[in-house]
Residue, then its C-alpha position, 0 to 999 in steps of 0.5 A: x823337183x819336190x825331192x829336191x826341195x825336201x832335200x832342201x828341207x830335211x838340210x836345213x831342218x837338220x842344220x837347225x837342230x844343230x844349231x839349237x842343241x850348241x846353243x843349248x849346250x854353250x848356255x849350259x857351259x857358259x852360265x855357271x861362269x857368268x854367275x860366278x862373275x856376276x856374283x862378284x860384283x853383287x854386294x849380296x853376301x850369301x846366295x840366298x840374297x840373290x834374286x833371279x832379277x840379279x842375274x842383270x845387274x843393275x848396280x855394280x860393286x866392287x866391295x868383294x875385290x877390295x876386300x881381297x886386295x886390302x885386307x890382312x888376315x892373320x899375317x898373310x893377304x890374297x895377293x900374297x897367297x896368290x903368288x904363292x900359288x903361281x910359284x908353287x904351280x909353276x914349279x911343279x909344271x917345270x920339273x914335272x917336264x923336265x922328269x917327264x921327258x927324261x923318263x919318257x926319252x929313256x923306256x922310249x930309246x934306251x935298252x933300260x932293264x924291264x922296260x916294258x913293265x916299268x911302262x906298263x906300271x907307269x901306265x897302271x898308276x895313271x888310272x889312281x886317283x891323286x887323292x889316294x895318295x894325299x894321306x901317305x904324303x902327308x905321313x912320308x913328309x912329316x916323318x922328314x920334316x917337310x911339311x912346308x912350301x918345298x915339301x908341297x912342291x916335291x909331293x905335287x910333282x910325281x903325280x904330274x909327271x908320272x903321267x906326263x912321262x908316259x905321254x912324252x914315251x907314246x910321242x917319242x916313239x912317233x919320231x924315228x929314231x933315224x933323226x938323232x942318228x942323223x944328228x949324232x953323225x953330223x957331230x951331237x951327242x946323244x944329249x945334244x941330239x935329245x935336246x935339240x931333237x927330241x926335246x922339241x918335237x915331243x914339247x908340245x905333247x909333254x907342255x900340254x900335260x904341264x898345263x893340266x898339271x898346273x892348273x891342277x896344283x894352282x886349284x888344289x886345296x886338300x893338299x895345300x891344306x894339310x901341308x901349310x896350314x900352319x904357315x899362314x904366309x905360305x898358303x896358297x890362293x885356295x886355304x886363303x880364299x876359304x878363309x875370307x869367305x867364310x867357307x870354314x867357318x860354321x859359325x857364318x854364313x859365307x859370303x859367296x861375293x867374296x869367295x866368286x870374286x876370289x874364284x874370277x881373280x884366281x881364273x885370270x892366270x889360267x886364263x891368259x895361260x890358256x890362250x898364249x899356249x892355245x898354238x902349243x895344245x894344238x900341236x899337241x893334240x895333232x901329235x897324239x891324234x897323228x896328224x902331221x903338221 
């Protein structure tokens, strides 16, 4: 009986634990957000102004969104350069899919030439970091005269679907080849059979880093930067919220309300993108994890 009851005691001890350590971990997680968001609302202009007191607000202002929605600078407004933003993202997202499951589909299916090393370099260039390659893009599309909103849409795209191939080529090789056969018997080509077969089983892998792939162009600032700077109509949510806030002027103290309630309403695409793919990532995760659904 009293092993029983230590049993008992060790089980929830231990369940307690676990408890206290996600809470600790989902605080951890979910303050930086909530102060970003509470700091949007505060009409303190700098984080010194804000007092520990400030993290429950007692009054509400909503002069950094009207700021960013009513203010024109320099020709352009945030709402412009947040469609601008969409745009350009959801471009690259689109193609990168589109070249990633084609190349995925060929080093997976077809008898193309050096085949393996050309996956294995593939797989090699996944490990560099985007940044090593901003200073050659930059050069390469100056020397060709694209350093402009197209040109931007051409440099973020190899970098999205050099890995996002390389995940379509490991979830294709999971589906048998059996399938397009199939198919192909009963009258497709071996396109229609990529289409209507491939295409929609490997999906969900290849969506999932179409996703990541967004979300890192939609944030990017570097590479924006260098290539837009010019075109003040052009520029994405990133260059324009530095400049409202004050981030690139030496001169100034920025203003953090401004720049967090840039960073709220830049956060609410992704957001809504996030949860209406939530089923797609999930079956995209399975897929890689091999679980059958």
């Amino acid at each position: 009986m009293t092993q029983i009851k230590k049993h008992k005691l060790f089980k929830i001890l231990r369940l307690a634990i676990s408890y206290a350590v996600l809470i600790i971990m989902a605080a951890f997680s979910i303050f930086p957000l909530y102060y970003v968001f509470v700091t949007s609302f505060s009409n303190a202009p700098n984080l010194i102004s804000l007092a520990v007191s400030d993290l429950l607000p007692k009054h509400i202002y909503f002069t950094a969104y009207e700021y960013l929605f009513t203010t024109n600078l320099y020709g352009g407004s945030f709402p412009l350069w947040i469609r601008n933003s969409l745009i350009l993202a959801g471009s690259t997202a689109i193609i990168s899919v589109l070249l990633a499951l084609i190349t995925g589909y060929a080093l997976s299916r077809l008898n193309v030439p050096a085949k393996k090393i050309l996956a294995t370099f593939i797989y090699i260039v996944t490990f560099f970091p985007y940044t090593a390659s901003a200073v050659p893009l930059y050069l390469l599309f100056a020397k060709f005269h694209l350093l402009n909103y197209i040109g931007l849409i051409l440099a973020y795209t190899p970098g999205t679907s050099i890995f996002a191939a390389f995940i379509a080529k490991l979830s294709i090789d999971s589906i048998p080849a059996s399938y397009e056969e199939i198919a192909m018997i009963d009258g497709l080509s071996r396109f229609g059979a990529f289409l209507r077969i491939v295409m929609r089983l490997a999906l969900p892998v290849v969506a999932l880093t179409a996703l990541l792939g967004f979300s890192g162009t939609y944030l990017d600032f570097a590479l924006a930067y260098s290539f837009l700077l010019p075109n003040i109509k052009e520029w994405t949510a990133t260059i324009g919220l530095y400049y409202m806030a004050g981030l690139l002027n030496q001169a100034s103290a920025p203003a953090y309300n401004i720049f967090a309630a840039g960073a709220v309403i830049m956060g609410i695409p992704l957001m809504a993108l996030f949860i209406v793919s939530q089923r797609m990532m999930t079956r995209a995760y399975s897929n890689l994890a091999g679980v059958k659904q």
